[in-house]
N, C-alpha and C positions, 0 to 999 in steps of 0.2 A: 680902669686897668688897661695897661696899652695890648694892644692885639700882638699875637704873635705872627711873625714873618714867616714864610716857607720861600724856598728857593725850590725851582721845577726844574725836571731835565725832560724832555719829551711834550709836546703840543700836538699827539696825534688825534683823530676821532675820539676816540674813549676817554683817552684826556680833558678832551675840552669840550665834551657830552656830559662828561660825570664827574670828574676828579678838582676839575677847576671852580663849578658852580659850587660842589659840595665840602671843599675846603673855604669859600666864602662866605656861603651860610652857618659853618661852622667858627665860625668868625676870626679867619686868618687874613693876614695881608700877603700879597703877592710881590714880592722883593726884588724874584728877576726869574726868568725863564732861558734856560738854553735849549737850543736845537741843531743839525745839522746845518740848517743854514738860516742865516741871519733873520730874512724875511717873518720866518715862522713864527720866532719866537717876539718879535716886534707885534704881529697881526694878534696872538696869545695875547700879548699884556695891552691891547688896543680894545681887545674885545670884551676884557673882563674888568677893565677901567683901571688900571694900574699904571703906575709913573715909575715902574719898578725897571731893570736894565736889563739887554737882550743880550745875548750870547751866543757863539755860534762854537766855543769851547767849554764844554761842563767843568775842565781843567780851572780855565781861568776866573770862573765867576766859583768855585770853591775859593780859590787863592784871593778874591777881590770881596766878597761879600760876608759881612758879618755874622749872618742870618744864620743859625745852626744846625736848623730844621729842613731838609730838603726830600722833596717827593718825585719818587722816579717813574715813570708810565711809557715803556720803551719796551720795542720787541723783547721776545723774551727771553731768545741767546745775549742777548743782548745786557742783559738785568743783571746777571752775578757781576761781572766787572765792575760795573757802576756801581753797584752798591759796595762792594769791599773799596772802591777808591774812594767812594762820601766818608764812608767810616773809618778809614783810615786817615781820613781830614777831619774827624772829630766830629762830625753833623751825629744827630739823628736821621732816620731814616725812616719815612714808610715808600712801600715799593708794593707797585702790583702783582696779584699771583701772575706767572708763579717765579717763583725765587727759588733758580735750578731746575732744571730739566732730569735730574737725574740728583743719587743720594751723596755723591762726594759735594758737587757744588753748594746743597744744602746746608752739611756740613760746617763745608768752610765758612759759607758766609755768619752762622750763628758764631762760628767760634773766633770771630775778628771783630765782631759786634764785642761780644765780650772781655776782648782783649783790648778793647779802646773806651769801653766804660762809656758806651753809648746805647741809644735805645733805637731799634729795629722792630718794626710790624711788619707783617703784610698782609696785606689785603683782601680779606677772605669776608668781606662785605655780609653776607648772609647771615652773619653770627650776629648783626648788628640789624638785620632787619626785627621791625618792631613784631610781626606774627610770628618769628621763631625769637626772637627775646623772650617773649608769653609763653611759649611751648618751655622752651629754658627756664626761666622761672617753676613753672609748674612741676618739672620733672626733679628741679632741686628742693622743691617745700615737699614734695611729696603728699599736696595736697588731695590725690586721689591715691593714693597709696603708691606703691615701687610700679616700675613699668615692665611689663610683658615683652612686647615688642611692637614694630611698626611697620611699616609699609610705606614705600616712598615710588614718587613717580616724577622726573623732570625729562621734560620733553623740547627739543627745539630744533629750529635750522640752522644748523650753521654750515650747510653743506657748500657756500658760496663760498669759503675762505677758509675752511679744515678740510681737508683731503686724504688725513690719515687717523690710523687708531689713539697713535701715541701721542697728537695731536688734541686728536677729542679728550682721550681723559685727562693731560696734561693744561690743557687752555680752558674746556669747559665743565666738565662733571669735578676737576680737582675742588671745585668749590662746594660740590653736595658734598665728597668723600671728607672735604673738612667738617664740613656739618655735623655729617654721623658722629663723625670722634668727638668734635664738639657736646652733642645733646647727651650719646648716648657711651660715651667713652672709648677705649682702646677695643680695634677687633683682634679676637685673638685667632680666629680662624674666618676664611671666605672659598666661596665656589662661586665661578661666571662661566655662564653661555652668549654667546651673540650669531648673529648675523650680520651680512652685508659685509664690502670692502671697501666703504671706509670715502671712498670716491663717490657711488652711489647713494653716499648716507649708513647708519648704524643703525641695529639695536642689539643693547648689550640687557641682560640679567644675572645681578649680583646677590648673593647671597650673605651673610653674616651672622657671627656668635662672636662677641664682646666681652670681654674678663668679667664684665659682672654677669653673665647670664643673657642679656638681652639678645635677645634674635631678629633680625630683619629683614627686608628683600628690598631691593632697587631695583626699578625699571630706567633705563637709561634710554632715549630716540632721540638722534641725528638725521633727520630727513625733512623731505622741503613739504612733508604732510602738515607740520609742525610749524608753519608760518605764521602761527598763532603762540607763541613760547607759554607754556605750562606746567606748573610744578605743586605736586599735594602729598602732606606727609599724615602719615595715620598714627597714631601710637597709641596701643594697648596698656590700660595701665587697670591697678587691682581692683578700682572701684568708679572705673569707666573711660570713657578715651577721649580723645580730641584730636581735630582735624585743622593744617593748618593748609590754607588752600590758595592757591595763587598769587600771595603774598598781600592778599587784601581782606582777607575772611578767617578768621579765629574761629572754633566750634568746640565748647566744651560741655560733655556729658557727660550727666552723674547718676550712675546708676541707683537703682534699688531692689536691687535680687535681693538684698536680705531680710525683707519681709516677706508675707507669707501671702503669696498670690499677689503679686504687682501691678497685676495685670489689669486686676478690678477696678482700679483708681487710677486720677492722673498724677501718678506720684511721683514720675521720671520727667528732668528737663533739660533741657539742653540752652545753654547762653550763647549767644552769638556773637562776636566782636566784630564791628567793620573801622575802615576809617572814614569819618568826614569828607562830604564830596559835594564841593562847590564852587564858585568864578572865583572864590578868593583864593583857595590852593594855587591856584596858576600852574609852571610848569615842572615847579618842587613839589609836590607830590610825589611824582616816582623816585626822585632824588634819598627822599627820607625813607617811602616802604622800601624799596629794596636794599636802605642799609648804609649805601652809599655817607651822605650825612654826620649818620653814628659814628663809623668809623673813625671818619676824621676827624671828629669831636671827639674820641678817645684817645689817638692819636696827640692831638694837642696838650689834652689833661695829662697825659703819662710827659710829654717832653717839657712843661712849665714844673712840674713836680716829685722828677724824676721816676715815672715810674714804669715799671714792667708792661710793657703793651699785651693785649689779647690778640691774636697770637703775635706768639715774639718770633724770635729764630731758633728757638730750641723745638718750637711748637709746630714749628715749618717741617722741619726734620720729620716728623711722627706722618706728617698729610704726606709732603715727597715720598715717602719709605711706603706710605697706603697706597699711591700710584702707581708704585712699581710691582708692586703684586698684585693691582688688577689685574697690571699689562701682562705680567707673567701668566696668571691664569688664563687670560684668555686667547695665548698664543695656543 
C-alpha cells in the first residue's frame, strides 16, 4: 500500500522534536514543508530524509502540491488562518492545540471544515497516550464498575517562555482540560483558586462536577520547582481505582470489601502495567508514551478512509469554551 504524503507548514522546535519523527513512524511521507524562510524548510526535509519541496509560501505549495493531507505546528495566533486557508483548499487538516485562542475562532474553523467536506483534528496527544487509552478503556467497559471520581495532578516549568495566565491554560493545561472531557465527560459546573502572577510561575486548583455525576479536583504547577515535568491521575471507581502515573506506569486495583473481613487474607491485588525498557526503544519511546505517534496514526486512518478524527473541530469547541471558564473563574 502506498504511504500517504502530508504537506507541513511550520519546522519549529516542537515540530521537528515530535511532529515530524511521529508522522514518520506513523508511516507518512513528507511531500514538502513550508516556512518563513526558505532555509528552514530545506534543513526540515534534509533532516528527516525527504526529496520532498521547500517553500517559503504555504500559498504556493497548497496551489503546487497534490498531497491533500497537510500538518500545521505554527505559533498560535497564528494557526486559525492557516488552518481555514488549508481547508478551504480542500486538504485535510491536523493542526496543533490550540485551534483559537478564544470561542469565535473555534467556531469558525469547525464550521469551514464542514463546509468543505474535509477532515480536521487537533492535537490533543494525551488522548492517544497508551496509560490513559487504558484508563479510557476501563472507564468505558465499566470493568470495575461506574467511576466516583478522580484526582489529577500535572505539574511543570514552563516559566522560560509563558509569562501569563491566559497563556498557561491556553498553551499548556488546555491539554489535561481536554483530557477531563475526554475520560470523564462534559463539566457542567467548576470552581478555581490560584496563586502566583503568572511571571513568577502558577499554581492553580480546579474543581469539577460533570453531567454524569462525576466529580474531580486538578492541581495545576507552573514553576521552575517542576523541572522535572509530572503528571498522576487517580480515579475512583465502584469496585476500586487506578492510577495512571507519569505516563509510564498503569496501576489497577480490585477491591474486595464485599466479603466479610478482607483483611484476613491476601485477597486484594493490584496489576501493574509498565512499558518495555531497553537499547532497542531508542529515542521513540517517548514519542509513542506520550501519544504523539497515535495521533498521527489516527490522523492518517480517518484521511485514507474518510473519517471523523478524535477530536475533530466540533470537539475543539467544547476544550476552547472549558478554557475560557477556567480563565473566568480565576479572574
Amino acid at each position: 500500500m502506498k504511504k500517504q504524503e502530508l504537506c507541513f507548514i511550520g519546522a519549529g522546535l516542537h515540530a521537528t522534536n515530535n511532529i515530524f519523527p511521529s508522522a514518520l513512524l506513523a508511516g507518512a511521507d513528507i511531500a514538502a514543508v513550508s516556512t518563513r524562510h526558505l532555509e528552514g524548510a530545506k534543513d526540515a526535509l534534509r533532516r528527516f530524509g525527504s526529496t520532498g519541496r521547500a517553500y517559503d509560501d504555504y500559498q504556493v505549495m497548497l496551489r503546487e502540491e497534490l498531497c491533500k493531507n497537510v500538518v500545521i505546528v505554527t505559533q498560535a495566533p497564528d494557526t486559525p488562518a492557516l488552518v481555514c486557508d488549508c481547508l478551504q483548499a480542500g486538504k485535510n487538516v491536523f493542526t496543533d492545540k490550540p485551534l483559537g485562542l478564544n470561542l469565535h475562532q473555534a467556531i469558525e474553523t469547525a464550521a469551514i471544515a464542514k463546509e468543505n467536506g474535509v477532515q480536521l483534528m487537533v492535537g490533543f496527544m494525551k488522548r492517544y497516550a497508551p496509560v490513559y487509552m487504558r484508563l479510557k478503556q476501563l472507564i468505558d467497559s465499566q470493568e470495575l464498575g461506574r467511576v466516583h471520581s478522580f484526582r489529577a495532578l500535572f505539574a511543570v516549568d514552563a516559566t522560560s517562555w509563558n509569562k501569563s495566565k491566559e497563556g498557561f491554560v491556553f498553551l499548556v493545561i488546555i491539554h489535561y482540560l481536554d483530557l477531563i472531557r475526554h475520560l470523564f465527560g462534559e463539566v457542567e459546573e467548576l470552581c478555581g483558586f490560584e496563586s502566583g502572577n503568572g511571571a513568577d510561575g502558577l499554581s492553580q486548583c480546579i474543581s469539577v462536577r460533570c453531567k454524569n455525576g462525576v466529580v474531580g479536583s486538578i492541581a495545576f504547577e507552573n514553576h521552575n520547582a517542576w523541572s522535572r515535568e509530572y503528571e498522576t491521575m487517580d480515579v475512583t471507581f465502584e469496585g476500586g481505582f487506578a492510577r495512571a502515573e507519569d505516563l509510564t506506569k498503569f496501576t489497577l486495583h480490585r477491591s474486595s470489601t464485599g466479603k466479610d473481613m478482607p483483611w484476613r487474607d491476601l485477597s486484594e491485588k493490584d496489576e501493574v502495567f509498565v512499558p518495555f525498557s531497553g537499547p532497542v526503544s531508542g529515542t521513540t519511546r517517548d514519542l509513542y508514551l506520550r501519544g504523539f505517534v497515535g495521533e498521527m496514526e489516527h490522523f492518517l486512518t480517518c484521511c485514507e478512509y474518510g473519517r471523523t478524527p478524535c477530536p475533530d473541530g466540533e470537539d475543539n469547541i467544547n476544550t476552547t469554551q472549558l478554557c475560557e471558564r477556567v480563565l473566568q473563574e480565576l479572574k
